[in-house]
C-alpha positions as CSV (number, residue, x, y, z in Angstrom):
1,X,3.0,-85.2,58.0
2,X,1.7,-83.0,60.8
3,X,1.4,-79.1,59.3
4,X,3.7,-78.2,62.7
5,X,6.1,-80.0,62.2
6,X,9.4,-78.8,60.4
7,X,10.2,-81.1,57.4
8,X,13.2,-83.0,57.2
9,X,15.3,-81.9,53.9
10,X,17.4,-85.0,52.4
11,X,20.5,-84.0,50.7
12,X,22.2,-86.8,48.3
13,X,26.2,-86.3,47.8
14,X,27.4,-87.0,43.9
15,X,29.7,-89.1,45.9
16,X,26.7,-91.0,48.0
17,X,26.8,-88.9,51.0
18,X,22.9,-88.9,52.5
19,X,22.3,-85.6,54.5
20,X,19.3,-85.5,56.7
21,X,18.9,-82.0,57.9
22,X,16.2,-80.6,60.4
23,X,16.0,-77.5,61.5
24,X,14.1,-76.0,65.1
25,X,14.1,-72.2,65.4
26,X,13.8,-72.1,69.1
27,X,16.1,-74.9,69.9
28,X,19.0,-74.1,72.0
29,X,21.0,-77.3,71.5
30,X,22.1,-79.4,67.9
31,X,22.7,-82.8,67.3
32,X,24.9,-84.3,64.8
33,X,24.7,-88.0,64.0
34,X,26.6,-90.4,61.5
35,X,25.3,-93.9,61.0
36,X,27.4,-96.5,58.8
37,X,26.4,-99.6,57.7
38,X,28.9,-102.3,59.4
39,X,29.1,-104.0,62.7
40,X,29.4,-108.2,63.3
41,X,27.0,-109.0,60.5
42,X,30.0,-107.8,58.2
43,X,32.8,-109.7,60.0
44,X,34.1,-112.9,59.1
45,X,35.0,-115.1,61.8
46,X,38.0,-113.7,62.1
47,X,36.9,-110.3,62.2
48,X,34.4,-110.3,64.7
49,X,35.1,-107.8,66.9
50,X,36.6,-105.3,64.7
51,X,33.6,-103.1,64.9
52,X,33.5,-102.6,67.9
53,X,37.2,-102.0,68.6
54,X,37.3,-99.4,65.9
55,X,34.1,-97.0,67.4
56,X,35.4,-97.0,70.7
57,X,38.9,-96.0,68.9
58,X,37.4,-94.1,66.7
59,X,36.9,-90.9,69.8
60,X,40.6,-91.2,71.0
61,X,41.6,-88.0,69.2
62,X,42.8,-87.1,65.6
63,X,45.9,-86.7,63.9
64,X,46.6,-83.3,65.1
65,X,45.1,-83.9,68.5
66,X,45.4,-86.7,71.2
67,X,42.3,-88.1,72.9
68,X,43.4,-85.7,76.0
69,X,43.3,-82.4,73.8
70,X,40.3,-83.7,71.2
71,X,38.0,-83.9,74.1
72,X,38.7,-81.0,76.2
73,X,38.0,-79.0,73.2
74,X,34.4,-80.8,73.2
75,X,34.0,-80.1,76.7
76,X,35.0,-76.4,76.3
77,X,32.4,-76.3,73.3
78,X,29.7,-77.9,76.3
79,X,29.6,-80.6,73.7
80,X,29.5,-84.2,74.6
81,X,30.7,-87.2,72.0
82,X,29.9,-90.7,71.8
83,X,30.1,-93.9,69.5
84,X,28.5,-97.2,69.1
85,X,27.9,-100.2,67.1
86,X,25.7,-103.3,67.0
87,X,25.0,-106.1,64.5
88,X,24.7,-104.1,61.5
89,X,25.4,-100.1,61.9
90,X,27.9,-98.2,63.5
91,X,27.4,-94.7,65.1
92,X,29.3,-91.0,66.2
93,X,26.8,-88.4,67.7
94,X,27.7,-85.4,69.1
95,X,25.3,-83.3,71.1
96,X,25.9,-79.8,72.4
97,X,24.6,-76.1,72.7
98,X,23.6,-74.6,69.2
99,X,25.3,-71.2,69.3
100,X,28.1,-73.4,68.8
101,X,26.9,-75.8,66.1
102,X,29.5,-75.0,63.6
103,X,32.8,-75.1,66.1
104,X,31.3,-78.9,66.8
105,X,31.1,-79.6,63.2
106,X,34.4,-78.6,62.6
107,X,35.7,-81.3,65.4
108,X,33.1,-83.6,63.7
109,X,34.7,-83.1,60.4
110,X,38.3,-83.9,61.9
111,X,37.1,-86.6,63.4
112,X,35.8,-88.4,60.8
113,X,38.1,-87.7,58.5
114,X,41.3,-87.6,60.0
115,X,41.4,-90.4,63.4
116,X,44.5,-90.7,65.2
117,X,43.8,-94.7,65.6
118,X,47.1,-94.8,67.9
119,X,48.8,-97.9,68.8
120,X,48.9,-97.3,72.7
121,X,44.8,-96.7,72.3
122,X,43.7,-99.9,70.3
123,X,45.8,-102.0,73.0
124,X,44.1,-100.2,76.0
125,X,40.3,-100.4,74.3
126,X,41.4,-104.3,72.8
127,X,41.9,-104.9,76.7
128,X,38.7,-103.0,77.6
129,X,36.7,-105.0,75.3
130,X,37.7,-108.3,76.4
131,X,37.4,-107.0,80.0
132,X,33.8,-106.8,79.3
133,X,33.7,-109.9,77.4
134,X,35.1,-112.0,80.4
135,X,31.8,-109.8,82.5
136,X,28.9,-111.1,80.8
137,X,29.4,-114.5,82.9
138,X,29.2,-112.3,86.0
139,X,25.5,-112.2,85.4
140,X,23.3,-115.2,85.3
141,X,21.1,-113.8,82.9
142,X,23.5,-112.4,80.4
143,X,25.3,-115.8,80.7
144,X,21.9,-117.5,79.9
145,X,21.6,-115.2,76.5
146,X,24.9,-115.4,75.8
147,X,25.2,-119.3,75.5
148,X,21.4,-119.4,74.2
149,X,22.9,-117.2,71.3
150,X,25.9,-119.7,70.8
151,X,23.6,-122.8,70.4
152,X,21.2,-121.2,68.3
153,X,22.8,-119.6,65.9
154,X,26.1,-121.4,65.8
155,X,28.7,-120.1,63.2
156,X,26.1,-116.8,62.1
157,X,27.0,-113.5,63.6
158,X,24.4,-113.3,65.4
159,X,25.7,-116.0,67.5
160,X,28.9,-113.7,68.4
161,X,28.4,-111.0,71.1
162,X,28.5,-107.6,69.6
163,X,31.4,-106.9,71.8
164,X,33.7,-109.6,69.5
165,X,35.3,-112.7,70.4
166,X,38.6,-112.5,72.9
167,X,40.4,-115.3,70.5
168,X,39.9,-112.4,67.4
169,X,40.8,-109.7,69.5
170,X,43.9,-109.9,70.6
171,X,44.7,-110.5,66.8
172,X,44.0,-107.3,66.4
173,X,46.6,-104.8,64.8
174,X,46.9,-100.9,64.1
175,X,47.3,-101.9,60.6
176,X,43.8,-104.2,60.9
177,X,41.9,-101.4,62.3
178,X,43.1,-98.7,60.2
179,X,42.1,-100.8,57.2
180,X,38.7,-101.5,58.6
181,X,38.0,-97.6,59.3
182,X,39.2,-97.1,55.4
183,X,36.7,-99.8,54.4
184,X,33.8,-98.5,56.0
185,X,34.2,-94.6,56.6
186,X,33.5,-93.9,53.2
187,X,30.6,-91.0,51.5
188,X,28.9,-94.0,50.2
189,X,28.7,-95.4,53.8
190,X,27.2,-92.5,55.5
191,X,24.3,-91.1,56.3
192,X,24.6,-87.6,58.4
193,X,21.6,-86.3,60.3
194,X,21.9,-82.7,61.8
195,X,19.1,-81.1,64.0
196,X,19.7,-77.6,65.4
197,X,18.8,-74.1,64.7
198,X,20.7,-73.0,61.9
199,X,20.6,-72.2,58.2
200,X,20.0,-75.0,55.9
201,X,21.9,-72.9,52.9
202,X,24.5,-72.9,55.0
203,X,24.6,-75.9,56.6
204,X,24.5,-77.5,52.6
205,X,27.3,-75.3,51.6
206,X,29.4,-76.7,55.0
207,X,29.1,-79.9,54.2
208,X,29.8,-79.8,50.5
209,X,33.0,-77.6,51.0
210,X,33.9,-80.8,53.6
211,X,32.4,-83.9,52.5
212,X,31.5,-83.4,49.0
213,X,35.5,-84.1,47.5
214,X,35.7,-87.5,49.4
215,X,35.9,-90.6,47.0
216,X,33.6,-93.2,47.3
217,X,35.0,-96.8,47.7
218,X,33.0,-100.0,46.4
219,X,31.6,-101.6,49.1
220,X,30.7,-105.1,49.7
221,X,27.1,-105.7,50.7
222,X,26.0,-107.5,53.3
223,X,24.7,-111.1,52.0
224,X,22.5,-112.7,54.2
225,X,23.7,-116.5,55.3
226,X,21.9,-119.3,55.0
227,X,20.2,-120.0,58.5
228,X,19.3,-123.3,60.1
229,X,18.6,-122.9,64.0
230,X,19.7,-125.3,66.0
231,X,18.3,-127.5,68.0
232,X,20.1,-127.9,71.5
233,X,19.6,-127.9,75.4
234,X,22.3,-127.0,77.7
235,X,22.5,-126.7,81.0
236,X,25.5,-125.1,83.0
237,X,26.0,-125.6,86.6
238,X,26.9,-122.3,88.6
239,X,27.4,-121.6,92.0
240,X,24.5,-118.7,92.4
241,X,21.2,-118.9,94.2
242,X,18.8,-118.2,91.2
243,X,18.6,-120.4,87.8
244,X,17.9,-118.6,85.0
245,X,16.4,-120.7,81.7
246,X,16.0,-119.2,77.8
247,X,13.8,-120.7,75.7
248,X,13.8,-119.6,72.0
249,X,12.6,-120.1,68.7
250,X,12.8,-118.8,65.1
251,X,10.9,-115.7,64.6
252,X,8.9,-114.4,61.8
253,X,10.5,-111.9,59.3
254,X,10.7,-108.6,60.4
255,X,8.5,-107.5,57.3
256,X,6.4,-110.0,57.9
257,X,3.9,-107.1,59.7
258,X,0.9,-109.6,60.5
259,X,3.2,-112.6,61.6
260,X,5.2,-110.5,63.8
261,X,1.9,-108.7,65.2
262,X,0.5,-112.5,66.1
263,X,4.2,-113.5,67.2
264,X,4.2,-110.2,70.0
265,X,0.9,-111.1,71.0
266,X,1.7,-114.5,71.4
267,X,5.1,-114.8,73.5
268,X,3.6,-111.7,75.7
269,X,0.3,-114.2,76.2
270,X,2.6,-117.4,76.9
271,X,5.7,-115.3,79.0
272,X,5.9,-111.9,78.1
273,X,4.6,-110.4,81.5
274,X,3.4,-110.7,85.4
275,X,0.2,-111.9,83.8
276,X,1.7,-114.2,81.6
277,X,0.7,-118.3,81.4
278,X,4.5,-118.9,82.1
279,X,4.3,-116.7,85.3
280,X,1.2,-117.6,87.0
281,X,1.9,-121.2,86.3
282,X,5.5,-120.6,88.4
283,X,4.6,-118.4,91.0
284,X,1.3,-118.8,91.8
285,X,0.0,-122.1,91.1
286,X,3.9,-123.5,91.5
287,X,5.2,-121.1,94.0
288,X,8.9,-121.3,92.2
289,X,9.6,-117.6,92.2
């Protein structure tokens, strides 16, 4: 590690709680994070979906405050919030100034803790969602990956969109998310990271008098499908201008360092590039682009 640079401390809960904690003395804003292993790769095909319905729910207030109230109280900290998910972690951040690192924190805590989850919400981001579903075919090339997905992967989760299925989503209850966010939001499930000027003792002793008396909840791992790519070719007639092809193959293993380093060098040699084979072949020996 370079001598300059400030250490990360890692801080492990009794009750499986990971705290990362960094601390800048001259930096004038904080950072909190919370990661959490779930996301499509943990839904049946029933579930998929759930995920992401539940982070964008997940910032539409608490039980004492309604998404109205929760965020101006951010705003008025100069905070912002956010939340995310993909394939296989979901994510809250909340960035703001540092003199007011522990006022976010206790919103954070709330948050986290205590959701409101409403009714009237999950309906309006259910209908959000598959809003944005229904948008990926407004785009050639996100229609190209999105179908390329389906006939590769069939049935795996990698073959849904992150964004879920519309048939799974409007199954969606209160009841279904609130027992997802119980599932998942769990000490075991977290990992906090916190960068900011502030005191480490304290920021320990903060997050044990908050987090440390949660209960851990046994958690089912993720167990990796058996996976057979398929092999298909479909073609889709569409009333645009351009034509847009994906071509794909299986990959080597992501810890497969020297495979992957060949793979990289490979598919940017055959199409990765304006220098690419694929490129000069269709635009300037073919003239196609």
């Amino acid at each position: 590690m370079n001598k300059f640079q400030p250490a990360v401390e890692k801080v492990h809960f009794k009750n499986g709680l990971i705290l990362l904690l960094l601390s800048f003395p001259d930096s004038l804003l904080c950072s909190i994070h919370l990661c959490l292993a779930m996301g499509n790769l943990f839904e049946n095909e029933k579930e998929r979906g759930l995920s992401a319905l539940l982070q964008e729910v997940m910032v539409k207030g608490t039980q004492t405050k309604d998404a109205i109230t929760f965020n101006r109280e951010i705003e008025s900290l100069g905070a912002s919030i956010e939340s995310s998910s993909n394939s296989f972690i979901g994510r809250i951040a909340i960035e703001g100034p540092n003199e007011h690192i522990f006022a976010i924190l206790a919103l954070f805590f709330e948050l986290i803790k205590s959701p409101a989850l409403r009714k009237e919400e999950i309906e309006k981001e259910k209908g959000y969602l598959i809003d944005q579903l229904a948008a990926l075919d407004d785009d050639p090339l996100n229609a190209a990956l999105y179908r390329f997905k389906k006939a590769f992967y069939g049935t795996h989760p990698y073959g849904s969109p992150t964004l879920g299925e519309t048939d799974c989503l409007e199954t969606f209850t209160e009841r279904k998310v609130n027992d997802w966010y119980r599932r998942w939001y769990v000490p075991n499930n977290m990992v906090i990271a916190v960068v900011g000027n502030y005191n480490l003792s304290r920021m320990k002793d903060v997050f044990f008098h908050q987090m440390g008396e949660l209960i851990p909840q046994k958690i089912k791992p993720y167990q990796e499908d058996s996976f057979y790519p398929l092999s298909l070719r479909i073609v889709e007639q569409k009333d645009i201008q351009d034509s847009w092809m994906v071509y794909g193959y299986r990959a080597p293993s992501l810890f497969d360092v020297q495979g992957r380093v060949a793979f990289d060098l490979l598919s940017n040699s055959l199409g990765g590039s304006m220098y690419s084979r694929l490129f000069l072949k269709v635009r300037e020996e073919l003239g196609l682009s």
